[in-house]
Every structure is written in C-alpha cells, then in structure tokens.
C-alpha positions as CSV (number, residue, x, y, z in Angstrom):
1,X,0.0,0.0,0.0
2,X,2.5,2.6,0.9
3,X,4.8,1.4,-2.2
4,X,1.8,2.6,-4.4
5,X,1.1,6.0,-2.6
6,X,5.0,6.1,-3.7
7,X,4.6,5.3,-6.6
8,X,1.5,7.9,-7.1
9,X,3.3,10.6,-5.2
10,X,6.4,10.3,-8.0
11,X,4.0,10.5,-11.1
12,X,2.6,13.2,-9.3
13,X,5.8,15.1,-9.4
14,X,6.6,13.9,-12.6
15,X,3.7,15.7,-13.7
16,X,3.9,18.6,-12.4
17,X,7.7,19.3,-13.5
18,X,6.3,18.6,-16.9
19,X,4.0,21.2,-16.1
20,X,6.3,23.3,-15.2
21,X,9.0,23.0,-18.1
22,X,6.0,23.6,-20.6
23,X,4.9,26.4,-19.0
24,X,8.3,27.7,-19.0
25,X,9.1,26.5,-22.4
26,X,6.3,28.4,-23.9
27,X,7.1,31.6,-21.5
28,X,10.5,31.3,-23.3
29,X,9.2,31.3,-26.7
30,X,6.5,34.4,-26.0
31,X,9.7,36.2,-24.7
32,X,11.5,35.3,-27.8
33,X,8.4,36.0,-30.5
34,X,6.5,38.6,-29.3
35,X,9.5,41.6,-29.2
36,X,10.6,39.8,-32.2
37,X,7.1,40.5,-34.0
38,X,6.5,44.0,-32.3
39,X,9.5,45.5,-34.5
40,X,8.9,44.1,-37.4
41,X,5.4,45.0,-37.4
42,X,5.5,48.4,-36.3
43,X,8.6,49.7,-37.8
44,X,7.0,53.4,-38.0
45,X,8.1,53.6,-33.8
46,X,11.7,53.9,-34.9
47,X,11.3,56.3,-37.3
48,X,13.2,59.6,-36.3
49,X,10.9,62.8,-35.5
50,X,12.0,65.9,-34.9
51,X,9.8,69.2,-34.6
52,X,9.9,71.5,-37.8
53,X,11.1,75.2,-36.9
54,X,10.2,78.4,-38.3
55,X,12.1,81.2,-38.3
56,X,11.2,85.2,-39.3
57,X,13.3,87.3,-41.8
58,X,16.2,87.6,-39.3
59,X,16.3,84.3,-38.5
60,X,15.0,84.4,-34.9
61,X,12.5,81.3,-34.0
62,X,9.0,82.2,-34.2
63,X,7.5,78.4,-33.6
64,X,8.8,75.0,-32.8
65,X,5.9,72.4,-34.0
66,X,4.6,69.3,-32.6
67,X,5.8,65.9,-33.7
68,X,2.7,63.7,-34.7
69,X,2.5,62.1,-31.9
70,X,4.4,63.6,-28.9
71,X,5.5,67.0,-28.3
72,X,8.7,68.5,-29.3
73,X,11.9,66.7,-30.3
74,X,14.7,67.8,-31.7
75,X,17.0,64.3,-32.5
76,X,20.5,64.5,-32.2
77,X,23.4,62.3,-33.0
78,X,25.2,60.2,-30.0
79,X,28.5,62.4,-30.8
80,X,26.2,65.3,-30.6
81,X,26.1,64.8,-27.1
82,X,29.0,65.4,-24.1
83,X,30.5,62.3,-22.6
84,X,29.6,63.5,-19.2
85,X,26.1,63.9,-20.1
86,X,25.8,60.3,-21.5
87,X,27.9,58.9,-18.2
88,X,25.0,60.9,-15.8
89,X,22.5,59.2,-17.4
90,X,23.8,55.9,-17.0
91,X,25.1,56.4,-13.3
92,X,21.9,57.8,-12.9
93,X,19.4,55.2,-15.0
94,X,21.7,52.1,-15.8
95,X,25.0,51.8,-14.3
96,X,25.8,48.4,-16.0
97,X,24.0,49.5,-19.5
98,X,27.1,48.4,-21.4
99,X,27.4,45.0,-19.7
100,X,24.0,43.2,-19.7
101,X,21.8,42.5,-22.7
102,X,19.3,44.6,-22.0
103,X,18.0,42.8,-18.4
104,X,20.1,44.5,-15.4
105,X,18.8,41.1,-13.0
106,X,21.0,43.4,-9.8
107,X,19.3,46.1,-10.4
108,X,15.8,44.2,-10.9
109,X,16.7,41.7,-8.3
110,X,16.9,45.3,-5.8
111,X,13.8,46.5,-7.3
112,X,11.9,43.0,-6.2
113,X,13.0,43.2,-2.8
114,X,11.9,47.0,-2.3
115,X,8.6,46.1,-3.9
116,X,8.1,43.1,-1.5
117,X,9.0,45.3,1.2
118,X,6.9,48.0,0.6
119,X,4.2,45.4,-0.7
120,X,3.7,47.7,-4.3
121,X,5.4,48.0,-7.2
122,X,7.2,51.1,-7.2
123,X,10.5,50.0,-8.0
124,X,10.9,49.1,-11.7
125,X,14.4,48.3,-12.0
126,X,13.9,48.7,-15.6
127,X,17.5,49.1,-17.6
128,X,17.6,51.9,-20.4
129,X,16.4,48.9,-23.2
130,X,13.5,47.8,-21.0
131,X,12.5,51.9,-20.8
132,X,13.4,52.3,-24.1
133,X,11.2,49.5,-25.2
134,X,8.3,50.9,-22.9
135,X,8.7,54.5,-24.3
136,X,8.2,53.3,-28.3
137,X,6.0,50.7,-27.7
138,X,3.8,50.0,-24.7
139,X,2.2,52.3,-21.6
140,X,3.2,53.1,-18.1
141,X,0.9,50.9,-16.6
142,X,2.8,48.8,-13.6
143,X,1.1,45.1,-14.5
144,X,2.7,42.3,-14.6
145,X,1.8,41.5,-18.6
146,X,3.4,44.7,-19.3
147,X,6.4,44.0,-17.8
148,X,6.7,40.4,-19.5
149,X,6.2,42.3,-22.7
150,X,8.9,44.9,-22.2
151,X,11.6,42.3,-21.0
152,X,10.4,40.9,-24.5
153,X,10.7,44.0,-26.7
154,X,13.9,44.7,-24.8
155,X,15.5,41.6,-26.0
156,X,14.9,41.9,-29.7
157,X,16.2,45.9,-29.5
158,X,19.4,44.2,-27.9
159,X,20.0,41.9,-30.9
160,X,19.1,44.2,-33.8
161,X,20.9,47.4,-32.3
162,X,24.6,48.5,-30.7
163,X,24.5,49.7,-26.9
164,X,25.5,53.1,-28.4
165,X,22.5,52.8,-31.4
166,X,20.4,52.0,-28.2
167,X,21.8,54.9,-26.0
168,X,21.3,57.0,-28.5
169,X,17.7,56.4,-29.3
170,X,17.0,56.2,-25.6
171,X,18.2,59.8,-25.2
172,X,16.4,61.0,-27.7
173,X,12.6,59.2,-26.9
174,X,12.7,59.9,-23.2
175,X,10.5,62.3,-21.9
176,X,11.8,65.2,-20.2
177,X,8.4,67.1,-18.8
178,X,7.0,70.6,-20.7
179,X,6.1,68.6,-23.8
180,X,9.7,68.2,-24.7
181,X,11.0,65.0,-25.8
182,X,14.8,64.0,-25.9
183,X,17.8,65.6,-24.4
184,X,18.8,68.1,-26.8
185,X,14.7,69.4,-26.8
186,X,15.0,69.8,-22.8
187,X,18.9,71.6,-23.2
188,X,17.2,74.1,-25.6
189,X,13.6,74.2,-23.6
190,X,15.4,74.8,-19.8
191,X,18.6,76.2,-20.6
192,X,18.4,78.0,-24.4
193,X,21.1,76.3,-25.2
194,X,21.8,74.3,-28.6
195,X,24.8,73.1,-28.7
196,X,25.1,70.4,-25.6
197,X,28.7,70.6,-25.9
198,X,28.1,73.8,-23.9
199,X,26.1,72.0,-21.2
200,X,27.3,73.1,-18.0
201,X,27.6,70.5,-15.0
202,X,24.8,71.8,-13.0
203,X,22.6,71.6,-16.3
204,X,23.7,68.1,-17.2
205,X,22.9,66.8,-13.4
206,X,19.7,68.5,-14.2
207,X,18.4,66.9,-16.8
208,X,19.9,63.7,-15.7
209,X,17.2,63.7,-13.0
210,X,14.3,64.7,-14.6
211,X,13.1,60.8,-15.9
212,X,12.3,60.1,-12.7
213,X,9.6,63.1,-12.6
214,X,9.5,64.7,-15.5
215,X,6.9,66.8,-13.9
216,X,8.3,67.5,-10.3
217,X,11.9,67.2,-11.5
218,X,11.9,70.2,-14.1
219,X,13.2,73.3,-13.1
220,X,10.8,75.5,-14.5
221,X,7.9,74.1,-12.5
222,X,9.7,73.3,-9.4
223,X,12.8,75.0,-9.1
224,X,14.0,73.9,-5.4
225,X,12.7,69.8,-6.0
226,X,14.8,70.1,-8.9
227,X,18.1,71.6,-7.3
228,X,17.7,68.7,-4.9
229,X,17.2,66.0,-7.5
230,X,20.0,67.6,-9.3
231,X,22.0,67.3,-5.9
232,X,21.4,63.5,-6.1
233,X,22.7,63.0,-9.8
234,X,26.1,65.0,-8.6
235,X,25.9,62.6,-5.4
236,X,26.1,59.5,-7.6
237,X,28.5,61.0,-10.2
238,X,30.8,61.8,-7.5
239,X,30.2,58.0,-6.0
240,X,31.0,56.6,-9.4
241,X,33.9,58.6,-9.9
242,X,33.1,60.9,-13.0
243,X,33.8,64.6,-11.0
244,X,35.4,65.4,-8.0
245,X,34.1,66.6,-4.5
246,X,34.8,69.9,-5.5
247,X,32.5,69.9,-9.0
248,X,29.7,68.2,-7.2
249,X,29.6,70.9,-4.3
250,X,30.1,73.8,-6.9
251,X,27.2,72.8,-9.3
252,X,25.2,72.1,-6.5
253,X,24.8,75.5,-5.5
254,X,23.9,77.1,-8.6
255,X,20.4,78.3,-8.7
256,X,18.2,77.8,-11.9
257,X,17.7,81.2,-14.1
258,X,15.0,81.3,-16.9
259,X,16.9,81.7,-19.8
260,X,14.6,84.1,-22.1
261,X,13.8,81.1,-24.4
262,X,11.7,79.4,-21.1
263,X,10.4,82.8,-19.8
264,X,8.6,83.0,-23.4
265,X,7.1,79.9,-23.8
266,X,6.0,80.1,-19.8
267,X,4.9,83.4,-19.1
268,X,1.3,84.5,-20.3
269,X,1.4,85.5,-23.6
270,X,1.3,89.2,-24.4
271,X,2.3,91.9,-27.1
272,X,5.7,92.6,-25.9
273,X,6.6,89.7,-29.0
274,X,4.6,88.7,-31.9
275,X,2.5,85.6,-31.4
276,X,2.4,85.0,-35.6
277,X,-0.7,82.4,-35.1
278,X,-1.9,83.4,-38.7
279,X,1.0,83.3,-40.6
280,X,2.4,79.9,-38.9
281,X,-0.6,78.1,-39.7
282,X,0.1,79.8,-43.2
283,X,3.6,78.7,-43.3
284,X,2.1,75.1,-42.5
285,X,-0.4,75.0,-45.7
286,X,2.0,76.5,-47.8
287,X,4.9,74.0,-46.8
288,X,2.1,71.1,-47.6
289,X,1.2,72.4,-51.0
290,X,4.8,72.8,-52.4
291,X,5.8,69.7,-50.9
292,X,2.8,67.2,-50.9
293,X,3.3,66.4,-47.4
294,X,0.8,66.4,-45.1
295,X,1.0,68.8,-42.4
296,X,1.8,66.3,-40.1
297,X,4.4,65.1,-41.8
298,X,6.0,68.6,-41.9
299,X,5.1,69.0,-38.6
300,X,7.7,66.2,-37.7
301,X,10.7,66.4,-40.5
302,X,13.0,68.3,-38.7
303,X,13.0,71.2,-41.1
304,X,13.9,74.8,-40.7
305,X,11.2,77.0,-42.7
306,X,12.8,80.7,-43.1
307,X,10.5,83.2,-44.0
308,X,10.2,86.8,-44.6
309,X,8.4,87.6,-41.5
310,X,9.1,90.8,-39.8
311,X,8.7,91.2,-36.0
312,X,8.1,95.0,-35.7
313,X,5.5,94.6,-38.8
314,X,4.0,92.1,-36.9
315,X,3.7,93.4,-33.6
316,X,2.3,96.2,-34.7
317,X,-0.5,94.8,-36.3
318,X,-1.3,92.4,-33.5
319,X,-1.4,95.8,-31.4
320,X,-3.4,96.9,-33.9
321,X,-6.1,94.4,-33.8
322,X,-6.4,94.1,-30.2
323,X,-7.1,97.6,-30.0
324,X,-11.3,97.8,-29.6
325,X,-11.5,100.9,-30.2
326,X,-10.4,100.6,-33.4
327,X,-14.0,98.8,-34.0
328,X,-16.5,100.4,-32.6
329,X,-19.1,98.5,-34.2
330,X,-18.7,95.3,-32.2
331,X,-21.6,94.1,-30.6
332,X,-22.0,92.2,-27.5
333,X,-23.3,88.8,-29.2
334,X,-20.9,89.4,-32.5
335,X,-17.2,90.8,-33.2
336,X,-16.8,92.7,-36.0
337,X,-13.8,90.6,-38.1
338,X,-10.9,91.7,-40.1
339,X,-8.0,90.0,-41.8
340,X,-4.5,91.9,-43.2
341,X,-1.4,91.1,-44.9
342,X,2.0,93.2,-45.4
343,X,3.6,92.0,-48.3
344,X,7.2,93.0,-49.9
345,X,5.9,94.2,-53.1
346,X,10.3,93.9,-54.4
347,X,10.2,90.0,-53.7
348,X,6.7,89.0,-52.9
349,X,7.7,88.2,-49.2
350,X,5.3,87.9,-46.9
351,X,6.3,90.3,-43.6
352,X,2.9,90.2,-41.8
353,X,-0.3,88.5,-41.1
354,X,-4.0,88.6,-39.1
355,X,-6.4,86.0,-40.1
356,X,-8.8,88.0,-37.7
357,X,-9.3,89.8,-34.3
358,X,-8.2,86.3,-32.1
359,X,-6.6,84.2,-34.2
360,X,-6.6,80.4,-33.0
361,X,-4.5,77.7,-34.3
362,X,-5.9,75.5,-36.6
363,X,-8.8,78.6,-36.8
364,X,-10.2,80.3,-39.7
365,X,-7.7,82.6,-41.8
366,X,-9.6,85.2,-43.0
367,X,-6.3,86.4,-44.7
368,X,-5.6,83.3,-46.9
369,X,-9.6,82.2,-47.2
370,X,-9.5,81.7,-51.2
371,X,-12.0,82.5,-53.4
372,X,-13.6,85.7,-51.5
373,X,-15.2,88.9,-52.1
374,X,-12.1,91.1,-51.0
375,X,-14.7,94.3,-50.5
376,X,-13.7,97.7,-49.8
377,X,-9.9,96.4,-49.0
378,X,-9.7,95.9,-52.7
379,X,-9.6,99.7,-53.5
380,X,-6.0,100.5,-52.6
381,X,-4.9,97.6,-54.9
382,X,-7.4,98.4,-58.0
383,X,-8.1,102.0,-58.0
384,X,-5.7,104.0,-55.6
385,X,-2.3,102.0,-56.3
386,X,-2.4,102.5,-60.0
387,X,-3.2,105.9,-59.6
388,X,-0.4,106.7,-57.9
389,X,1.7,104.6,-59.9
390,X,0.9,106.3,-63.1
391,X,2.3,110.0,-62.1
392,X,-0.9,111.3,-62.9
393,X,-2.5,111.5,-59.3
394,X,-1.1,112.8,-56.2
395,X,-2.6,111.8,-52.3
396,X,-3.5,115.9,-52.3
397,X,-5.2,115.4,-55.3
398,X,-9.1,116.6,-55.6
399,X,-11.5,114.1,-56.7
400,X,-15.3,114.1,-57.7
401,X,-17.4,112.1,-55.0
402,X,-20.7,112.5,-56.4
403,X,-23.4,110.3,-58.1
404,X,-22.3,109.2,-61.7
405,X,-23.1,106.5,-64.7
406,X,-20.8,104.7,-66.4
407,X,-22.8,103.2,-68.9
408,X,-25.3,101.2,-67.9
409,X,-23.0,101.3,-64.3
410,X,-24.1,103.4,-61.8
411,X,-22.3,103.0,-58.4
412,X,-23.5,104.7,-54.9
413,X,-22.1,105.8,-51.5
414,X,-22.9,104.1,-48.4
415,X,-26.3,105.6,-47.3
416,X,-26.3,108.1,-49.8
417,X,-24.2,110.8,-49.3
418,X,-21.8,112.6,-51.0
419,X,-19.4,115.6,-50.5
420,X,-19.2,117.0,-54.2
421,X,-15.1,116.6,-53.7
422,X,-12.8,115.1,-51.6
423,X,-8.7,114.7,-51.5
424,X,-7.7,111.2,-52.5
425,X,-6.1,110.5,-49.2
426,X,-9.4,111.4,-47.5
427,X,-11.1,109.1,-50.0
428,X,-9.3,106.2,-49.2
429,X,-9.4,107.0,-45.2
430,X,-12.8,107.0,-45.5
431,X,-13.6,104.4,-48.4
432,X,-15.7,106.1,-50.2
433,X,-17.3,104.8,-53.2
434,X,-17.7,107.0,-55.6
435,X,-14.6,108.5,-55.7
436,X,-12.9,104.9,-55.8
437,X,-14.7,104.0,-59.2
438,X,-14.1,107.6,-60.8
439,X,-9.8,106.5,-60.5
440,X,-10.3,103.6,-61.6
441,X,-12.5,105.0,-64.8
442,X,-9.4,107.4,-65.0
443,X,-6.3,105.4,-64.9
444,X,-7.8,102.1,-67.1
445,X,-8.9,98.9,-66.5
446,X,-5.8,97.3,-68.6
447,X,-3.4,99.5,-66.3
448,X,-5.4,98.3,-62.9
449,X,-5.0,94.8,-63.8
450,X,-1.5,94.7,-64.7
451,X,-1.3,96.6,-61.5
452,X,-2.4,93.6,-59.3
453,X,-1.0,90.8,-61.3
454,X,2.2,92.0,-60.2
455,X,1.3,91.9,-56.6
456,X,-0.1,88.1,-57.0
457,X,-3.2,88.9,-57.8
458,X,-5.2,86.7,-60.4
459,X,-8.2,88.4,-62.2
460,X,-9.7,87.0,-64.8
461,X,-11.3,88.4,-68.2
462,X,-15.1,88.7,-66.4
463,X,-13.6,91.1,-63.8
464,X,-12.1,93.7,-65.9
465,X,-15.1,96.3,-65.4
466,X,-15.5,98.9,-62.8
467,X,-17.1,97.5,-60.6
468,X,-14.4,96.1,-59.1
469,X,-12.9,99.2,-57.5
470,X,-15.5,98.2,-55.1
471,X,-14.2,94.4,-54.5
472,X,-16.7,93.1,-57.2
473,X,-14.8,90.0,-58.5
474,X,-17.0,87.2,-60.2
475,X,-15.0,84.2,-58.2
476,X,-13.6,86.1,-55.3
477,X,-9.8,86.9,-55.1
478,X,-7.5,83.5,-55.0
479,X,-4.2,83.6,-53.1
C-alpha cells in the first residue's frame, strides 16, 4: 500500500515538473516571438521625428511644431552629445547598461525586494532597453503582462541594435516634462542652449534627474525639487567617480535662471513679441502644397522654414487688432472681423499677417480664405495704387465724390451721401465709393489689372469692369 502512494506521489511530481518545463518553455518562446514580432510589425516607432522650426526674416524662431504624436523633439546624433552627459544618465538610469543584454537582474533583483518590502510596485528596475522599449512601444501601466512584454521587446532591441545605437535612441525618446522629448529638446527648452557641448555640469545633473519626474523634477515648474534631485545625480556621479568633490559641491549650489527662451514659452502671452498664429498656420499650408506632405508630416521632419516675417511689422498689427477701439461696431453677441497682410511688393515676401481679431491655431484665416469677395480692402490695390503709380495722381489730389453713370454702371455711396469733392487721401481714409470708381475709370482697366497681377493677384477676363474698385470679382480673389 504505501509502495503505491510512492509510486503515485512520484508521477505526481513527474507531472507537475512537466507542467512546469512547458509552462516555462512556452514563457520562453512568447519572450523570444512577441519583441521579435513587435519590431517588425511596427517599424514606424523607430522612425526619427524631430519638430519643424520656423524662423522670421532675421532668423530668430518664431515656432517649434509638434511631432505627430508627442511633443517636441529635436533628434541628435550620440557624438552630438558630451561624454559627461551620456555617463550621468547611465550612473543615474543604468550603471551596467554596457554590460547586460538589455536585463540588469541586480538592479531588478533590488527592485523586487523594495517592492516586496513596501508590498507595491514602485520600483521598476527597468535598464535603459527595457524603458526604451516601454517609451516606443507599450504604456506606463505597472502590471505584470506589461512588464513580461517589455523584457520581450527589450531583448529583440538588444539583438538588432549596438549599446550606443540604443543609447542614442534612448536619449532621444525619453520624456523630459513641458512637452519636450529628448535631451537636446529639454537643453534648448530649460537652458536656451543648442549646442550640448556647452552644457554646463549643473545643467547636465539636471536633466539627468528629470526621468524620474519629468513633472516635479523640471526646473521650470519646481525649481528647489529640482536643485535637490540635481543634488542626487552630482551625489552619484561623484560616488562613481566621474567629478570630483569639488565639481559636485560647486554645481550644486547654482540656482536655476530662466533663460529668455523658457520665460517665453511660460509666461502668459502678451504683445511685448509677436505671437504669428496666422501666418504659422500659413507657413504650414504652404509648406504642404509645395511639398505634398501632409502637415503632419512637416510638422515632424526636422526642417527649418525661413520666412520673410518681420517682427516689428507684426507686432504692430497684433497691437493693432487688439485695439477695440479701433472697431467700434462690435456688438455684445458678435465681433466685427478683419484680416490683413503686409507684403514686400520687391520679392513677394510675406512680412505680416492677421487672419482675424483672435486668431486660434488651426482657426479660420480670413487672410488666406481663397475665393472671397475682397470688398472695400480691394480699392487701394485696383483704384488708388495705380493711380499713384501712373504719375498722374497725387494723395492731395481733388476728386469728384458725387453720383455718376458709367454706362449702364451706376455706383453709390454708403447711405447716400456725397461731398461734391474730396482729396484722395481722405477718400481712401474713409472708403468712399464714388470717388474709388471715378480712379479707376481714370487710370484704365488694362493698367489696374496689370497693376495687381504683379502683386499676386489673379483676375480673370469677367472682372475687368469697374465694378471692381469696389471688391466686385465674379469668383472672389485667389491667393
């Protein structure tokens, strides 16, 4: 009797180690297929993004876009970067990066036993593989499937990429608070500052703790938890032997300044700079239609757009337009709307632009809107501009501003009224109609329209009548 309860007990055991061994056989090939499978079927999350920049006529940056899908990233080669920076993050993230293949077990073996201790999972002990596999691919959930898939995804980065290819990408795809993604992003975001070559200690320490928290660890939105994170990287850098007592105490002490590239992008927005909401989105649409990229594309290639903008033209529009007394027709329920563009009429350049009163992004551009009746703003471009042009007409001039026919054309004033004569320049002030259609009558059609096809303008065959002194275009006016 007891020889068979042996007997049972062994197959017993037998049974379960075969349990066991398949269970762990096909734990092994999930670890080994799914990474495996991730990369080669999403091969778009390696793709390099970096946010498109646009610059005004003297180069200064006017807007930094979003990537497609993250914030704003500016990519930069591993030689791009100083040695010390690279060393802080890996005394800081993953001290043995260069010597495991891509699973740190110390460092997760530490992690277990601080998560069993404080019954949670806090600790990650993740090495810079395992987050770089959880930043491309997967969430910041803390479950247990996530972290068999990112051991996974780790191991297939390790055997298709170099430590450095890794380090590189990892430096690049972390998040670094403030919407900014990748080292040299947060280096130009925190500290103005483009070259990292330039980074000082205290700056590197810096954004060596910021992982942890992007959040709480930046030093624009927490200045003194910062300092004291920062006082932790130059702890561990001195422990590890990259800078001397002395270094560490020194950038320890230094207290964060916004450089004026932070105080911009953090301070409420005013009219002590130009805000160029119109003519960015315009930059966008115009990048997309001489390309054929789509604006997300753009958005994330890394380009630099130079254009003719000019910020004192600017400003003072933007001044302009959020002057109300400037419209006193507004009413309570309804803003009265305007649109206006300053244009280089040497080159064609572009050096200002309001697509109305509060321009959003993404909003309507009353300034670029093809295909619309331009109206009264037509007049300087059709009647008063070729006037000038042709010698004949000075702004002291006298014209008639009374009722008149023009064949079977017979234009009137705005409720009526009419002066007899008026001086051009008060003409235009005022937009008056009748004197408007009497230039144009004047100079000729033929000159008017040669007039405004050197400024861009497109009129076609049906327009050339007088009627459109007043903005009276058949198909509206196309950009």
């Amino acid at each position: 009797m007891l020889k068979h309860r042996g007997k049972r007990r062994m197959y017993h055991v037998f049974d379960g180690a075969v349990v066991v061994v398949l269970i762990l056989a096909f734990f092994y090939l999930y670890l080994i297929t799914y990474g495996e499978g991730l990369l080669r079927n999403r091969p778009e999350a390696m793709q390099v993004a970096s946010s498109t920049i646009i610059t005004n006529a003297e180069g200064t940056e006017i807007s930094r876009l979003h990537t497609q899908t993250k914030g704003y990233s500016e990519y930069a080669d591993l030689n791009a970067m100083p040695d010390l920076l690279k060393m802080a993050f890996l005394a800081t993230e993953d001290r043995r990066f260069y010597n495991h293949d891509g699973l740190d077990f110390i460092g997760l073996g530490r992690a277990i036993v601080q998560d069993i201790i404080h019954m949670n999972l806090s600790q990650g002990g993740s090495s810079i593989t395992q987050q770089l596999a959880r930043n491309l691919y997967l969430n910041g959930d803390k479950t247990l499937s996530r972290k068999v898939n990112e051991i996974s995804i780790a191991m297939a980065l390790e055997k298709r990429y170099s430590k450095d290819e890794l380090l590189e990408m990892y430096l690049n795809q972390i998040y670094m608070g403030r919407q900014q993604y990748g080292v040299k992003a947060a280096a130009w975001r925190y500290f103005g500052i483009k070259d990292m070559h330039q980074l000082e200690l205290w700056q590197i320490a810096t954004l060596a703790g910021m992982p942890k928290g992007p959040s709480i660890y930046n030093p624009v939105d927490h200045p003194e938890l910062s300092k004291q994170r920062r006082a932790v990287i130059l702890g561990l850098m001195h422990e590890q032997g990259l800078i001397t007592r002395k270094q560490m105490l020194k950038a320890r002490d230094v207290d964060f300044t916004p450089p004026e590239t932070v105080l911009n992008a953090t301070t409420s927005p005013g009219l002590s700079k130009p805000a160029y909401v119109s003519a960015v989105d315009a930059v966008i649409q115009e990048a997309s239609r001489l390309t054929g990229k789509s604006e997300a594309e753009i958005q994330s290639a890394g380009w630099v757009i130079q254009t003719g903008l000019d910020q004192q033209a600017q400003l003072a529009m933007e001044e302009t337009f959020a002057d109300t007394t400037r419209f006193p027709d507004d009413r309570q329920d309804e803003l009265v709307q305007a649109s206006m563009v300053i244009i280089d009429q040497h080159n064609g350049e572009v050096k200002a632009m309001m697509g109305g009163r509060n321009p959003l992004k993404g909003g309507i551009n009353r300034a670029i809107m093809d295909a619309r009746q331009p109206g009264s703003s037509f007049k300087p471009i059709i009647a008063y501009g070729p006037a000038l042009e042709s010698g004949k007409f000075k702004p002291e001039s006298i014209l008639p501003d009374k009722r008149m026919q023009y064949g079977s054309y017979q234009p009137s004033n705005l409720g009526g009224r009419y002066s007899g004569s008026i001086s051009m320049s008060q003409a235009l002030q005022k937009s008056i109609n009748a004197p408007a259609v009497w230039l144009l009558h004047e100079t000729g059609l033929n000159d008017a329209h040669q007039f405004a096809a050197r400024l861009g303008i497109e009129l076609r065959k049906e327009d050339l009548n007088l009627s459109i002194a007043l903005g009276g275009v058949h198909q509206g006016c196309h950009q």
